[in-house]
N, C-alpha and C positions, 0 to 999 in steps of 0.2 A: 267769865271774861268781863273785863271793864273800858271802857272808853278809850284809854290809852293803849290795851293790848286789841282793841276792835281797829283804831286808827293805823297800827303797822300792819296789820295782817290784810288791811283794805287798801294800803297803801301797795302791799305783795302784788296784790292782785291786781290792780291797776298797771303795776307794771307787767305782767304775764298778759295783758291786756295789749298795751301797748309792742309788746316783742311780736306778738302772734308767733311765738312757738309752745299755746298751749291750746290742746281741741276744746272744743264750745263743749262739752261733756265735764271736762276739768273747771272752767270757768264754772258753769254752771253749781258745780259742786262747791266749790270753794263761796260761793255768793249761797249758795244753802247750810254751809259752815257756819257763815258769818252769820246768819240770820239768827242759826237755830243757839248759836254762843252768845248770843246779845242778846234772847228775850228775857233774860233774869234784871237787864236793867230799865230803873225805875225812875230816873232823874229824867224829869218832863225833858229840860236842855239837851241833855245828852241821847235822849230816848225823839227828840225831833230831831237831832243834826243825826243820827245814827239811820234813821227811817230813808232821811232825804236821802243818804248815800249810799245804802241799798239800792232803792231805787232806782238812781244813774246810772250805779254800777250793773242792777237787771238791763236798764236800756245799751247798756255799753256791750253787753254779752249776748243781748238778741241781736245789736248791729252786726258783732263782730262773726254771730254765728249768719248771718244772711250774707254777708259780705265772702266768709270764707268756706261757704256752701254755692257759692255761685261760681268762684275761684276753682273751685277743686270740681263743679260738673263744666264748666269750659275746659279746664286742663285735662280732664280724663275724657273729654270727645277729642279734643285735639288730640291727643296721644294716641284714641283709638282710628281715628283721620288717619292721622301717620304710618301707625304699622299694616294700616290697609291698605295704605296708597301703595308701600314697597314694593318695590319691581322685582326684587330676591325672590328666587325659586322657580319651580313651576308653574305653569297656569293653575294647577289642583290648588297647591299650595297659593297660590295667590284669594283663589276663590276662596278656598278655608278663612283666610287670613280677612278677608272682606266682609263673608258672614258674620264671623265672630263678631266682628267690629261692629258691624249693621246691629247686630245680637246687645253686644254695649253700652251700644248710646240707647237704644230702644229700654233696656234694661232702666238704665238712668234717666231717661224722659219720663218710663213711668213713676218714678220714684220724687220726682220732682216736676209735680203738676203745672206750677208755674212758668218752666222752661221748656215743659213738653214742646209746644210747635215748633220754638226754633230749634228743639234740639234735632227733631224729628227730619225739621228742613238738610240737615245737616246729613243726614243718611242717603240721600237725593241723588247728589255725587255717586255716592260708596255703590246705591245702586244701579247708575247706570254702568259706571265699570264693571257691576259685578254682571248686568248681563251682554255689554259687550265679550268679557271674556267666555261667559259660556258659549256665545257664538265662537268664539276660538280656540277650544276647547275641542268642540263639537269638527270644529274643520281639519282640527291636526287630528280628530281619530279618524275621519273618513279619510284623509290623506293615507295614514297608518293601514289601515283596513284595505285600500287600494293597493298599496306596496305590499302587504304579503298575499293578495290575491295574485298577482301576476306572475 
């Protein structure tokens, strides 16, 4: 690769950069493409501007990987928020639906140390619903259990 085919193919990527319709795995890939296509050149000039732009473009791709790592663990607690709060179904069916979720974000807090507490905070909610309903739960089967004793 030379100077001018390193300049389009950095320029791709900046724009893939820019869209954010590509995962930090792609990015990453493509910035070790470039890397490993460009160590045959040998021109002091072109072998510093080539470095220096590695480089921003590593800084541009650990941003964009923290930034759209932070995006996607909000969106998947909220998401899992939502389908626990849902009032569809049964009380069983409700509790399933709140475990799970509690189950989720705990999943994902661990996996993301940095976010842990507030993700953790965020299950707080989920569990007192979840044991209000068991108390109610609990009162429709004594009710049930009364009704077919009499």
């Amino acid at each position: 690769m030379n100077y001018d085919e390193f300049n389009t193919e950095y320029t791709k990527v900046l724009d893939k950069i820019k869209s954010g319709k590509c995962s930090w795995s792609e990015l990453s890939g493509h910035v070790t493409r470039l890397r490993q296509g460009t160590a045959g050149i040998t021109s002091s000039v072109d072998r510093a501007q080539i470095d220096k732009d590695l480089a921003a473009l590593g800084q541009m791709v650990d941003l964009s990987r923290r930034t759209n790592d932070r995006e996607d663990v909000w969106t998947v607690t909220s998401d899992a928020v939502r389908r626990a709060s849902s009032l569809e179904g049964t009380v069983a069916d409700r509790l399933a639906r709140i475990a799970a979720g509690i189950d989720e974000i705990t999943s994902l807090a661990n996996r993301n140390p940095d976010e842990r507490e507030a993700l953790m905070q965020s299950t707080s909610t989920l569990k007192i619903l979840h044991s209000s309903l068991q108390s109610s739960l609990r009162a429709e089967q004594a009710e049930e259990e009364a009704a077919t004793v009499r």
